[in-house]
LUMVEX-672271 format. One record per atom (N, C-alpha, C, O): residue in one letter; y, x, z negated. Coordinates in steps of 0.05 Angstrom, whole numbers, plus 5000, padded with zeros to 4 digits. Atoms other than C-alpha are relative to their C-alpha. Layout:
<pts>
AYXZ/...
</pts>
This chain:
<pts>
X502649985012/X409951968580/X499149744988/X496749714986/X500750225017/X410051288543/X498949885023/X496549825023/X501350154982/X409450948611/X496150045001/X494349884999/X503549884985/X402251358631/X498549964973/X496049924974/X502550065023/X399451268560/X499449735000/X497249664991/X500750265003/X400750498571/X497549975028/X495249875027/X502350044979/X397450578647/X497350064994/X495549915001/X502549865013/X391850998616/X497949744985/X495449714987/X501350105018/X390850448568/X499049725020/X497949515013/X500650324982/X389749898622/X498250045021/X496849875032/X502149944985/X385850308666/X497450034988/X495349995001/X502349995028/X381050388609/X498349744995/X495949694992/X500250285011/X381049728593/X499949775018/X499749545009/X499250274981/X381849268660/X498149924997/X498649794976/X502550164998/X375548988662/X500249794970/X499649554969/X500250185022/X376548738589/X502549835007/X502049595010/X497250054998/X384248578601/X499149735021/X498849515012/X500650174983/X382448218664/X497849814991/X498049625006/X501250225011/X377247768630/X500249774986/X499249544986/X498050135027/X382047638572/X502249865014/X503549764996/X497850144985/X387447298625/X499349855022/X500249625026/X500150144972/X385047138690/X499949735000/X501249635018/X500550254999/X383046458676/X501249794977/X500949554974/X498350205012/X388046318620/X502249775011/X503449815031/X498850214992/X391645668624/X503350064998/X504850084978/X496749955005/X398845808643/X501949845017/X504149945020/X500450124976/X399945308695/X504649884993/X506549925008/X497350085010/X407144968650/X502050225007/X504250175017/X497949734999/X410645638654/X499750075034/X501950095044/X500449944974/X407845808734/X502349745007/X504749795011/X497850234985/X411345078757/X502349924991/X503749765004/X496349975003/X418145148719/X500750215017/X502450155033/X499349774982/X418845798756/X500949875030/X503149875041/X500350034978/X416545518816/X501749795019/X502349795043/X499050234991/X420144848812/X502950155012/X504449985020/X497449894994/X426645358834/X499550085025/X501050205040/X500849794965/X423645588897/X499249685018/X498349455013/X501150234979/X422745248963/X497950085003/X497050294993/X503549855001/X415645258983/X500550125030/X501550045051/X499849844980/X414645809021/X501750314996/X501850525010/X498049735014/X419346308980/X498850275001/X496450305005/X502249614998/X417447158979/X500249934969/X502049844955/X500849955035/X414647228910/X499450294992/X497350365003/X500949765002/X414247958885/X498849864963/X500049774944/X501849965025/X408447918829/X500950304996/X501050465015/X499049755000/X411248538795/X499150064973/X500350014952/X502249925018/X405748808753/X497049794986/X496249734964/X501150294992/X400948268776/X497450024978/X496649794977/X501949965019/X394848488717/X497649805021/X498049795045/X502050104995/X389148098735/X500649885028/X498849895045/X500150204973/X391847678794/X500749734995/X502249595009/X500050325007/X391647038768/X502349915013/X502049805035/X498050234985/X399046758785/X500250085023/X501349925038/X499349924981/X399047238844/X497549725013/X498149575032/X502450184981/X392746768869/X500849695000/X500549525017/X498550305000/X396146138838/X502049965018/X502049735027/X498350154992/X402346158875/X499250095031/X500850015047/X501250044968/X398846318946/X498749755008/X498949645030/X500750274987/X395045718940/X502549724998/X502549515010/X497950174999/X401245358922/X502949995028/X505049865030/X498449934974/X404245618993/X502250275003/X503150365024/X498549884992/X408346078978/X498650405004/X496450515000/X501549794989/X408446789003/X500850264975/X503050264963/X500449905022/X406847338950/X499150325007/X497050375019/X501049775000/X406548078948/X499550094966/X501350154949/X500949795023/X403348378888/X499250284995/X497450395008/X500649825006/X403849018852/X499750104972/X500950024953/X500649985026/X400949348800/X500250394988/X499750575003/X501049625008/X401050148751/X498550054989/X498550234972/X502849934999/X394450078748/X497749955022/X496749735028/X501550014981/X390050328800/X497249735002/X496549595021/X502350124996/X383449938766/X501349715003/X500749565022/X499450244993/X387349338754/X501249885018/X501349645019/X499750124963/X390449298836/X497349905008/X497049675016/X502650064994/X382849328847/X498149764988/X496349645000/X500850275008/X380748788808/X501349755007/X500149555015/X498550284998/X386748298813/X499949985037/X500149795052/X500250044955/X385948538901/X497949835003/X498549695022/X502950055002/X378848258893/X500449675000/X500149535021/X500050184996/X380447598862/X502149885010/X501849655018/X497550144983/X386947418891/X498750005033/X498949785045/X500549974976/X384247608957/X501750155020/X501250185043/X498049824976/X390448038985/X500450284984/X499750324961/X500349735008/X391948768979/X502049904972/X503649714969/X498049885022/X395048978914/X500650224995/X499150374983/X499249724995/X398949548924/X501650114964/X503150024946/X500349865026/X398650048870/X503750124996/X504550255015/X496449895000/X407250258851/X500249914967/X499249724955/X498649945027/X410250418783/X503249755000/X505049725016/X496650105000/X416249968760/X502050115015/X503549995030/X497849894999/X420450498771/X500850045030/X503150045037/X500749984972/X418650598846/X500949795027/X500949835051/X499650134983/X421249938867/X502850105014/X504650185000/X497150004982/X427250028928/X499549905022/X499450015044/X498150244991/X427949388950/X502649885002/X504049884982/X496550065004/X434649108970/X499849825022/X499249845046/X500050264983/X435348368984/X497849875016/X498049715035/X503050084988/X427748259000/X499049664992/X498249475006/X502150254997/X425247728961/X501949774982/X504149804971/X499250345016/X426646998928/X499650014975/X501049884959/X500949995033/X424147138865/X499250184992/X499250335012/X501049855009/X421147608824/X498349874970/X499749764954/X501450065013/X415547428776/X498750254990/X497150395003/X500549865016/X414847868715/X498649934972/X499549944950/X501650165027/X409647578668/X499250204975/X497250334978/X501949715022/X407848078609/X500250305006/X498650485000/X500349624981/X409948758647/X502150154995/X501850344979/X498449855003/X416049008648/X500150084962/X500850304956/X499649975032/X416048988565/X499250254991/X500550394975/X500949784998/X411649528572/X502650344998/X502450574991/X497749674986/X418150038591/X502150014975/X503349814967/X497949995013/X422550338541/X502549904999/X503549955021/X496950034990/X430050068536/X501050165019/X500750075042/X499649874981/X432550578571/X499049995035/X500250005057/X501550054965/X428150508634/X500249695002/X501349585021/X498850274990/X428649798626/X501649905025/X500949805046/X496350004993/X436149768648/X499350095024/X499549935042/X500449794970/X434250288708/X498349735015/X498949665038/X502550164976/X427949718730/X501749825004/X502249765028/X498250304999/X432849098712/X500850015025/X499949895045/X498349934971/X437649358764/X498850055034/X499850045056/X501449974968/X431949518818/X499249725001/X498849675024/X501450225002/X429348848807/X502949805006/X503049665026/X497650154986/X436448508812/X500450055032/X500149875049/X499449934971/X438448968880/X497649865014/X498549675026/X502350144988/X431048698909/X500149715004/X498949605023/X499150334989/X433147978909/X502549955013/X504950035010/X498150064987/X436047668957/X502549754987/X501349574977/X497450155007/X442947238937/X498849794973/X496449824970/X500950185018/X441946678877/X497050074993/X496249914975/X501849914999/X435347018878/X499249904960/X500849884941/X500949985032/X430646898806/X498750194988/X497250285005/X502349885018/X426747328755/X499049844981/X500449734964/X501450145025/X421747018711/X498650264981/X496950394994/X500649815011/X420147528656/X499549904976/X500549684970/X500750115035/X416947498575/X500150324998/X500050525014/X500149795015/X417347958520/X498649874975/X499249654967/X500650085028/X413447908455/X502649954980/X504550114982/X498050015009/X418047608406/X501050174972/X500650054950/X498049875022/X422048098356/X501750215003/X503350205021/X498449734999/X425348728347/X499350215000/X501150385001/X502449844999/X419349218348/X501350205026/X503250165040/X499449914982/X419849688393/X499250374998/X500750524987/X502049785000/X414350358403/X497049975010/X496349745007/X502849955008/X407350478412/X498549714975/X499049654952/X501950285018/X401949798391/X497250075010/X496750075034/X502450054989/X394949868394/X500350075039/X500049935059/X500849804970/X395050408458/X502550005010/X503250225016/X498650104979/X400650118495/X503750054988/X503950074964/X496449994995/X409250188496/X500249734991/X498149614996/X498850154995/X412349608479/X502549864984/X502749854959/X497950035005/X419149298479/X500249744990/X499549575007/X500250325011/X419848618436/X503149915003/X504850074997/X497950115005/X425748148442/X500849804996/X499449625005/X499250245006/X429947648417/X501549915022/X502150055041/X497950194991/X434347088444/X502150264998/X502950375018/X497749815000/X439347608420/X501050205007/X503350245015/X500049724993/X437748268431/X500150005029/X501450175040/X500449944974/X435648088504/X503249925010/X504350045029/X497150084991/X442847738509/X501650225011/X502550265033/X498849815001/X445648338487/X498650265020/X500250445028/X500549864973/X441648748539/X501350005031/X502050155048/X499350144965/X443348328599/X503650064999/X504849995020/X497749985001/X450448498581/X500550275013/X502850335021/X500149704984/X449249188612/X499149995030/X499650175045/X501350084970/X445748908678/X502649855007/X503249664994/X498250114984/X451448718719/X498649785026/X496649855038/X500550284983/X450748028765/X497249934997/X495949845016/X501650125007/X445347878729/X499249674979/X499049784957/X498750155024/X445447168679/X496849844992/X494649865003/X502950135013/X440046758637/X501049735004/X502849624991/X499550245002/X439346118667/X498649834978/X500049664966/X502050065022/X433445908616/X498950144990/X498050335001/X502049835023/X429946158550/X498049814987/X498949594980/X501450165018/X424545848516/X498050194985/X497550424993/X502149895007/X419346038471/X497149874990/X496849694974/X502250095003/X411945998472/X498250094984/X499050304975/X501449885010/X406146148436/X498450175012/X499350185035/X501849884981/X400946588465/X497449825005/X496149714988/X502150224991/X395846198503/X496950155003/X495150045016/X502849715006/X389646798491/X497849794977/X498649794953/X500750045025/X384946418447/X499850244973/X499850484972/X499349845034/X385446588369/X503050225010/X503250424996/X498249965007/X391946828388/X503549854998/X505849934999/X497550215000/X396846268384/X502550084981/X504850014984/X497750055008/X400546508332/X501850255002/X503250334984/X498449904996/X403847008368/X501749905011/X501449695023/X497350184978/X410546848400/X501050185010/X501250415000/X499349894985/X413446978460/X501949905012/X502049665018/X497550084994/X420547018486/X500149975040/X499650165055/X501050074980/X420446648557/X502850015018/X504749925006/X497749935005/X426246838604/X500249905047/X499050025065/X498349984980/X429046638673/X502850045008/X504649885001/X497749914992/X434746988706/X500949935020/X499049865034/X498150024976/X439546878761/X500950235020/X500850445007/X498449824986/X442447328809/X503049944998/X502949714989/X496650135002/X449947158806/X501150235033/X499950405047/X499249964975/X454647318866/X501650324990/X501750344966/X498849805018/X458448038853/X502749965000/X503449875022/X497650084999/X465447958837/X502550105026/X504850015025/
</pts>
């Protein structure tokens, strides 16, 4: 139920949501990701909101499926990206060994712990070998219902202590940023690429 009150709240809202992002400046965080991929890599945008990096890293060559669990916002971010955006729930992904990367900007946070762990693991099986995830969480220990929406906050720590439950998963880099939204800079946000590791 927490999921559909967050979808609810974005179908409500895409038109504003999508106004408030599409054309923010995020370009530093897109080309560390990117600098890990050959050009030409499968990119799963995986809860692509507006479109924006799904449209950035197409013109940057590589090849990109985006999806979104919100019907209005597939339809908006299909529009300006220019390719379908197929409508699927986190939970829905079963992929295994598909893509190069996975690019999770602001989405998965959305999901309880519990479901987390369940997506982590579809999102690890879905990459192929050394495969990456790029993922954020707002930064703290929060964790319920904000202004409409689910969401899961984490630290350097807590997320450590998560990934300790995801098997052949590892954190190659963390950083943290501010939020780039004007007037909201002084939120912070925990910035997170993962690895695939080999299985023992």
């Amino acid at each position: 139920m927490k999921t559909f009150n967050t979808l609810d709240y974005y179908d409500r809202h895409a038109k504003a949501f999508y106004e408030s992002t599409v054309h923010v400046e995020f370009g530093a965080t897109q080309r560390r990701f990117l600098s890990k991929l050959q050009k030409g890599a499968h990119i799963l945008d995986f809860g692509c909101g507006s479109g924006r990096d799904t449209k950035y890293f197409i013109e940057q060559g590589y090849k990109v499926e985006a999806v979104d669990g919100s019907q209005e916002m597939c339809r908006l971010a299909g529009a300006y990206a220019g390719v379908e955006v197929r409508h699927m729930l986190f939970q829905e992904l079963a992929e295994r060994n598909r893509y190069d990367a996975i690019w999770a900007c602001s989405s998965i946070l959305h999901l309880p712990l519990d479901e987390l762990a369940d997506v982590m693991e579809k999102m690890r099986d879905a990459l192929k070998a050394q495969g990456i995830i790029y993922t954020s969480f707002k930064y703290g220990t929060f964790s319920g219902e904000r202004n409409g929406r689910y969401f899961t906050d984490m630290t350097e720590i807590t997320f450590g202590r998560f990934l300790e439950k995801i098997p052949c998963l590892e954190t190659e880099e963390e950083w943290l940023t501010s939020d780039v939204r004007p007037g909201r800079g002084e939120e912070k946000w925990l910035n997170l690429i993962l690895r695939k590791k080999e299985e023992p």
